[in-house]
Residue, then its C-alpha position, 0 to 999 in steps of 0.5 A: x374784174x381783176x380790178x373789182x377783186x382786188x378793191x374788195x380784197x382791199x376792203x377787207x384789210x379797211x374792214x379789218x382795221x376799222x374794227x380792231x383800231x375803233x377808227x378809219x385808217x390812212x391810206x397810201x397808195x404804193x406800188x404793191x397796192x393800198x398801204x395801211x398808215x399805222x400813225x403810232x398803232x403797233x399792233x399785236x401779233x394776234x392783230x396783225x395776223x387778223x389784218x394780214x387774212x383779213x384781205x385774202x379772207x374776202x376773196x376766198x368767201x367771195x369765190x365760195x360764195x360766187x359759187x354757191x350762188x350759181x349753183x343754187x340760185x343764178x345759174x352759171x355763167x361765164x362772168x360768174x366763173x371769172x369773178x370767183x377764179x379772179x378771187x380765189x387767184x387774188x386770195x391764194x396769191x396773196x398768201x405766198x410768204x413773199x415780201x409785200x404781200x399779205x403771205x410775207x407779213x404772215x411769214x415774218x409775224x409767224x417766225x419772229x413768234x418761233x424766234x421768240x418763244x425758241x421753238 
C-alpha cells in the first residue's frame, strides 16, 4: 500500500512537470525517491513551488478522496482506511521543511524569496 502511495505521490511531481515543461521528464532514481532531471530547465519560483505540491497535493486529494467514497459510495473498509492514512502520512510528511523532501524544497525556495526582496 505504502508503496501504490508513494509511485502516486511520484506521479504527481511527473504530472506536474509535464505540464509546466510541454515534455516528459528524465528520471533518476536516489536514495530519497525518483529525481526530476532539469536537463538545463531552470524553473521559476512559481514552478518550482507547483512541482514541489504537486506530489503531496495527490496524496491529500486521494485521502480525501478515499474518504469520500466510502462514506457516500463503497462503504468503509479496512483496506479503504489504510490507503487514505498511508496517504495523508505520505503527504504530510512530505511537507516537513527538510533537506530531500518536498517540504525542503518549499522552505529553501520560500526563504531565498524573504532574502531577496528583504523582508
Amino acid at each position: 500500500m505504502g508503496l501504490l502511495c508513494a509511485v502516486l505521490h511520484e506521479a504527481g511531481h511527473l504530472a506536474a512537470w509535464t505540464i509546466l515543461f510541454r515534455r516528459v521528464p528524465t528520471v533518476t532514481l536516489s536514495l530519497t525517491g525518483l529525481c526530476l532531471s532539469l536537463r538545463g530547465e531552470l524553473p521559476g519560483k512559481t514552478q518550482e513551488i507547483l512541482l514541489a505540491m504537486a506530489g503531496p497535493a495527490v496524496n491529500l486529494a486521494l485521502c480525501i478522496l478515499c474518504l469520500v467514497w466510502m462514506e457516500y459510495v463503497g462503504g468503509y473498509t479496512y483496506p479503504g482506511y489504510r490507503f487514505a492514512c498511508v496517504n495523508l502520512l505520505l503527504g504530510a510528511f512530505n511537507l516537513l521543511p527538510l533537506p530531500g523532501l518536498d517540504g525542503g524544497r518549499l522552505a529553501a525556495v520560500l526563504l531565498d524569496e524573504l532574502h531577496f526582496t528583504g523582508k
